[in-house]
N, C-alpha and C positions, 0 to 999 in steps of 0.2 A: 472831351473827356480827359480829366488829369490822370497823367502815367501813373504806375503803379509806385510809393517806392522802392520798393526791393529790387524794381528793375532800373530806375532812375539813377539809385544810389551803388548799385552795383560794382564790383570796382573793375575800375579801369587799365587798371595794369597790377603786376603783382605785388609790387611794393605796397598798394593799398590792402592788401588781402592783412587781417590783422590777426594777431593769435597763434601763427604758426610759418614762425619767421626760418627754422629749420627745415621743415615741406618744403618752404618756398624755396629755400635754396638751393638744395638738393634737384627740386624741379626744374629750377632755372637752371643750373650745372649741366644735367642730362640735353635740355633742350640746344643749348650752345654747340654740346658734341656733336650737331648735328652738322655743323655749319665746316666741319671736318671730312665729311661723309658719314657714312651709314654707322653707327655703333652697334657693338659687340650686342646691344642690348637696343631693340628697336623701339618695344614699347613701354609704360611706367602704369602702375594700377595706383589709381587715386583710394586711400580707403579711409570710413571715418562715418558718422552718425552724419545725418541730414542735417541741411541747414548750417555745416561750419565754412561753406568755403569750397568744396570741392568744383564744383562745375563751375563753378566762377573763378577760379584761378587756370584753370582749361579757357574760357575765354579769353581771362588775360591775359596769359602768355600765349596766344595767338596771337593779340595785338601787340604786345610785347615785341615778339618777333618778327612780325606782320607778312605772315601765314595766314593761310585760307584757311578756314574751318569747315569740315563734313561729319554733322554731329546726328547719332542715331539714340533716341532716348524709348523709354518702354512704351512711349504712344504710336509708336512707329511699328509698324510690321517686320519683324526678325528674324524672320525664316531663314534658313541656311541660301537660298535663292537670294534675297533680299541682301545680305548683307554680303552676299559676294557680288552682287550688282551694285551695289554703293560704294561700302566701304572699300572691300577689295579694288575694284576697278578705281577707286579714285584715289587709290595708294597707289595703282600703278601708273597712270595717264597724268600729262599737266591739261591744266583748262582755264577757263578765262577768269578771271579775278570778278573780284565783286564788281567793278565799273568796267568791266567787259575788256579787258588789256591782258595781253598776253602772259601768263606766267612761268617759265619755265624752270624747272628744276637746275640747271645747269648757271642759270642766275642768284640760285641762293634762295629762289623764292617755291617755297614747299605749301603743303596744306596738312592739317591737323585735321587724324580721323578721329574722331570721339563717340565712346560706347559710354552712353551713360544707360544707369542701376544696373551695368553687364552681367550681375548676381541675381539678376531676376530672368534667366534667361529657361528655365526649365520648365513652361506648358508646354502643351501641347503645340499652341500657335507658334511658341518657338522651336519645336524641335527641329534638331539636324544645325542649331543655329552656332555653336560651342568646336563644331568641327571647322567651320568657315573662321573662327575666333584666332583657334589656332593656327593655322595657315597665313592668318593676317599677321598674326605676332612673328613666325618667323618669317615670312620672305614680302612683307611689306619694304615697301621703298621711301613711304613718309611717315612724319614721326605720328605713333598711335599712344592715345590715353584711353585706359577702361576705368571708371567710374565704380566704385560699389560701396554700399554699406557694409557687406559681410565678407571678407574676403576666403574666408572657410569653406563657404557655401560655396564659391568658384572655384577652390583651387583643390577641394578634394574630386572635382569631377574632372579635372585636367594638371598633368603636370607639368605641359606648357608654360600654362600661366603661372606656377610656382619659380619654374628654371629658368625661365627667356621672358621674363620681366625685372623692370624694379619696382619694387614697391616703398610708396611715400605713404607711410600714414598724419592722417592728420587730427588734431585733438581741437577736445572744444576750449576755444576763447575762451579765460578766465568774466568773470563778469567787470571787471574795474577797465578791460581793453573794449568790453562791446558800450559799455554807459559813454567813455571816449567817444566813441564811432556816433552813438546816437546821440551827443554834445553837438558832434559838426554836423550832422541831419538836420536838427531842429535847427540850428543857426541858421542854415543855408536855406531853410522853409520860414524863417522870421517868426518861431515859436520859442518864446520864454519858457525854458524846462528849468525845472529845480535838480540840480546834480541829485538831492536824493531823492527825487522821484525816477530819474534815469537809472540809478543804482539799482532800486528795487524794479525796474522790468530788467534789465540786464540777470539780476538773478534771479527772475520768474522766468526767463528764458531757457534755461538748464543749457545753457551753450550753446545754444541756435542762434544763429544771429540774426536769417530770417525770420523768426518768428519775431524777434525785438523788433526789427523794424516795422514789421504789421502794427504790432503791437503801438509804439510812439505814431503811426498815422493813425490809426484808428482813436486814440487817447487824443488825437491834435485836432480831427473833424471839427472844423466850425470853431475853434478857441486861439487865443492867441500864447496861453500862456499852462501849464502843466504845474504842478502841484503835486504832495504829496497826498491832499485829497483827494485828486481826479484817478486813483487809481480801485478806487472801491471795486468797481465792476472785474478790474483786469484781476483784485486778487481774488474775489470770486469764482472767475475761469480758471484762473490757474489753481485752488483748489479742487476744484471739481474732477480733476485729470491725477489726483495725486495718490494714491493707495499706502504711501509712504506715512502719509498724516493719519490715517487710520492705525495702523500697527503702533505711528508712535503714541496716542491717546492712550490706547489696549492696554501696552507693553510696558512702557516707560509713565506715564502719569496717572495711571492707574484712573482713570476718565470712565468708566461706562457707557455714561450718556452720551458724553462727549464723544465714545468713538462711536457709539449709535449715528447719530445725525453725521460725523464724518463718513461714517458709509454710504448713509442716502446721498451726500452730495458728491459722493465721489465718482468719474466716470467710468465704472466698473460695474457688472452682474453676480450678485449674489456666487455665482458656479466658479467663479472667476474669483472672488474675495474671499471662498472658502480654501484655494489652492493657498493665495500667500500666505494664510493664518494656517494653515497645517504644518508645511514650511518653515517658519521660524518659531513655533511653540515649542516645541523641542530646546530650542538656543536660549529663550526667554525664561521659560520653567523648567528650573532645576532640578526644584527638589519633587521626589516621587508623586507625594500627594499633590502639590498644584497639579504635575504634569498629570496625573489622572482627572481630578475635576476639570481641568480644560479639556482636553478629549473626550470625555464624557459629555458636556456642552455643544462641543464639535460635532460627535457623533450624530446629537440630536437633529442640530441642525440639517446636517448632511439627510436625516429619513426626514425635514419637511423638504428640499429640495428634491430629495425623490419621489416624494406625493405629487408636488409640481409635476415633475415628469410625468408621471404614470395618467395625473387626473387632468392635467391643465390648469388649474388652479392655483392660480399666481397669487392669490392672499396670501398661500401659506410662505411666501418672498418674504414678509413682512416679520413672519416665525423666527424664521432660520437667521436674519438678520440680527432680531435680539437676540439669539443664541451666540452666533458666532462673533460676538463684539462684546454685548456688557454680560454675556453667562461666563464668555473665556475673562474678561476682564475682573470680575468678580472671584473667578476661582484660585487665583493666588493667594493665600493666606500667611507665607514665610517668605522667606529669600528677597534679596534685592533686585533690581532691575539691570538686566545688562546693557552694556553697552556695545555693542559689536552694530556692525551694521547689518542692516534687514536684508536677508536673503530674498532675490528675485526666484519664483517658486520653478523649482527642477522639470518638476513634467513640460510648464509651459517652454520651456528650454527645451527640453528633447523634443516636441514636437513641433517646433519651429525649424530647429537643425535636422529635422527626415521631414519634413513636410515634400519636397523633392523626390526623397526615396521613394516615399510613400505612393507620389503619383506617379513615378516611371515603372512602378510595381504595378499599381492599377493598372496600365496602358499595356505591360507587357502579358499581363493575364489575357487580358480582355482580345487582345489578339493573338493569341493561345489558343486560347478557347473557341474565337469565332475557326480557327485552323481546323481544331478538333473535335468541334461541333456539340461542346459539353459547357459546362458553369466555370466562369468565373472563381468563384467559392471550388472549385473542384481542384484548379489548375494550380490554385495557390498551395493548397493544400497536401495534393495528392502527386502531382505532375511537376510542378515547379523543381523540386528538389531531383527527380532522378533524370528530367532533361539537362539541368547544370549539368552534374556526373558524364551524360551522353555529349554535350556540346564540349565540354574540356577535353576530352578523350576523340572525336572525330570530326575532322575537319569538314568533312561532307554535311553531319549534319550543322554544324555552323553556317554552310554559306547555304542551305534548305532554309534554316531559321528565315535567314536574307531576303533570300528568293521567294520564299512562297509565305513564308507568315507574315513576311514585311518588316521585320524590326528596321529598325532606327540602329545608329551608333550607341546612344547614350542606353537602349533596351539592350542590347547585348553586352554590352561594358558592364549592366545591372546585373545581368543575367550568369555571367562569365564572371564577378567578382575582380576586374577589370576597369583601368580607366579609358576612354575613349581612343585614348591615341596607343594605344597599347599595341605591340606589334600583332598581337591574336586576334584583335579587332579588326585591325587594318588588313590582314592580310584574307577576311572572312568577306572583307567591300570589295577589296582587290579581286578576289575570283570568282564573286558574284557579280563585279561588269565587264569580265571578260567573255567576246562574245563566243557562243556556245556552236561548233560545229554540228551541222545536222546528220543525224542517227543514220547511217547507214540501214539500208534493210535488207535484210538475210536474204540470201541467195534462195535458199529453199523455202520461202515461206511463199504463199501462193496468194497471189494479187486477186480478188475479188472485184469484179466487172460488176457497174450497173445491173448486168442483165441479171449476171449469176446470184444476187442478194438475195435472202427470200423477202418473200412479200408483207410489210407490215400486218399482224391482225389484229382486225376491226372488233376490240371489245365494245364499242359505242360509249365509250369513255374518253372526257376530254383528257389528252397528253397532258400532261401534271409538267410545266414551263421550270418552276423553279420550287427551294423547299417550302417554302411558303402556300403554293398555288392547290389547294384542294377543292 
């Protein structure tokens, strides 16, 4: 079975890594300090869209160095247990190198812990995992890389990882450095590409560079030589994924039909293409009257997608579709077309950035409520608010919360308006694992004997075991 590209081609040390010749530097700089002793700054957060580079420049500067690597990614189990049995312990201990030889620190010779999408760390399957994070970040002993796409999304849950990191962002390769890259690919595979069939995957790639490489294997199956014919299919796909080419037909070339059929091929759901078209009508239509027949239009649309809902009736996909493309397209009758760029749609933004709140909210209801023996919907509603109040104000009940409802770190950090490592947090774990002397019993209270109990009576009714058991 032939390798994969992307894993073939991969690059091998960081000088290869192409596109973000300042990351690299930077990375390479911090790694060197090492070779010092321990820096001010232990660990580095890789941040940037998939596909440019990040995890593969984490390999290579392993090899670079040549450093061990202990890389923990999201198919991996992350549990706050897990990652202090991995990562922790193998930031603290040396161990045998890949070909079984001894490595010791003291040699120079280190291993690289790597968290990679660390920004995905908030199920449930991970919880508890962000406290263990922290911990590593400061009192690791070898050097740690975290990996993420969003670096917001981690560093508003911690402010560890804002203060006691560096952060490298990386950007995506221009497309003139990735068509380069896949010049020396195909060469080295004995495939005749045409520079500008290279050119246009490199810009159907939106600055992935794995995907361009899929992309030149998959175009190379079985042929010897690439063309600017042989990409028919590739720009197919890559329409299909584009919502950008819809808005522009609508907006800018005043198309109907044309943004019609860009709709069908686009990989988007009608609920989903009516968000970005609400979103930039506004920016697009100026004047009063377009902007009322286009929301009028929109409107429309929007009550056959709620037919859908209500009936199942997914014909009426097909309604809404000519509305919210050639009805909005059609309703412009003055003004010119702007040019600003199309707005990515707001809600899907806000509900991607709390999608995490959202669920530590659920989790902390839900174990609320099983406390208190009431709904979900009640706790949120009714409880939620005046236990904050009671948990800010008494320390007792914060380490109850602890103790008996079960919260987590990151529930009471939600709970508390608080980030995890927050001293009001810590200090809520801190006197919920300190062990608990036993309750003295009162002098005067009278100890009850076997004998002295009264005797259970016999309703002829089975004991009721649990709530459940009737």
């Amino acid at each position: 079975m032939t390798e994969d590209w992307t894993e073939k081609y991969r690059p091998k040390k960081l000088s290869d890594v192409i596109g973000n010749p300042g990351a690299v530097r930077e990375l390479s700089e911090w790694a060197e300090s090492w070779a010092k002793g321990i820096p001010k700054k232990r660990a580095v957060v890789l941040i940037g869209s998939p596909g440019i580079g990040k995890t593969s420049s984490a390999a290579a500067l392993a090899k670079d160095m040549e450093w061990d690597i202990v890389e923990m990614n999201a198919s991996d189990q992350r549990t706050e247990s897990a990652i202090r049995g991995v990562a922790l312990r193998g930031s603290y201990f040396n161990s045998l190198g890949t070909e079984e030889e001894y490595k010791g620190s003291k040699e120079g010779r280190k291993k690289l812990i790597v968290l990679d999408e660390a920004d995905n760390l908030f199920g449930n399957a991970d919880r508890g995992a962000l406290p263990a994070i922290n911990d590593l970040i400061k009192t690791t002993k070898q050097p740690v890389i975290l990996i993420v796409n969003d670096f917001y999304a981690l560093s508003k849950k911690s402010s560890t990882v804002k203060t006691d990191t560096i952060q490298i962002t990386f950007r995506k390769p221009v497309a003139r450095s990735i068509a380069g890259a896949l010049k020396r690919i195909a060469a080295s595979e004995g495939v005749a590409a045409d520079e500008a069939a290279l050119m246009k995957i490199a810009e159907n790639s939106n600055g992935d560079m794995r995907a361009a490489v899929r992309d030149l294997e998959a175009l190379s199956q079985g042929k010897t030589g690439i063309d600017i014919s042989s990409l028919e299919s590739l720009q197919e796909r890559i329409v299909r994924k584009d919502m950008y080419a819809v808005l522009e037909r609508m907006f800018r070339k005043g198309d109907p039909i044309g943004a019609r059929y860009a709709l069908s091929d686009a990989d988007v759901d009608p609920e989903t293409a009516i968000l970005w078209i609400d979103e930039n009508l506004p920016y697009e239509y100026r004047e009063p009257g377009d902007l009322v027949r286009g929301y009028e239009k929109l409107s429309r649309a929007d009550i056959f997608l709620g037919w859908v809902s209500r009936r199942q009736y997914y014909g009426m996909w097909s309604y809404a579709g000519d509305m919210m493309t050639s009805g909005v397209s059609v309703a412009r009758m003055s003004g010119k077309p702007s040019y600003d760029r199309f707005r990515f749609p707001m809600y899907l933004s806000k509900m991607s950035r709390t999608r995490s709140m959202r669920s530590l909210k659920s989790s902390l209801c839900y174990k609320v409520a099983c406390y208190l023996h009431t709904s979900t919907k009640r706790v949120g509603q009714d409880i939620l608010g005046p236990l904050r109040e009671m948990a800010l104000n008494d320390p007792g009940i914060r380490v109850m919360l602890v103790e008996k409802v079960g919260l987590e770190p990151e529930e009471l950090g939600f709970l508390l308006d608080s980030k995890i490592d927050s001293k009001i947090v810590k200090e809520a774990f801190q006197r919920a694992s300190e062990p608990k002397a036993p309750a003295a019993q009162a002098c005067s209270e009278k100890i009850e004997t076997p004998a002295e109990r009264p005797a259970p009576v016999n309703t002829g009714k089975k004991p009721q075991s649990n709530l459940f058991d009737f």
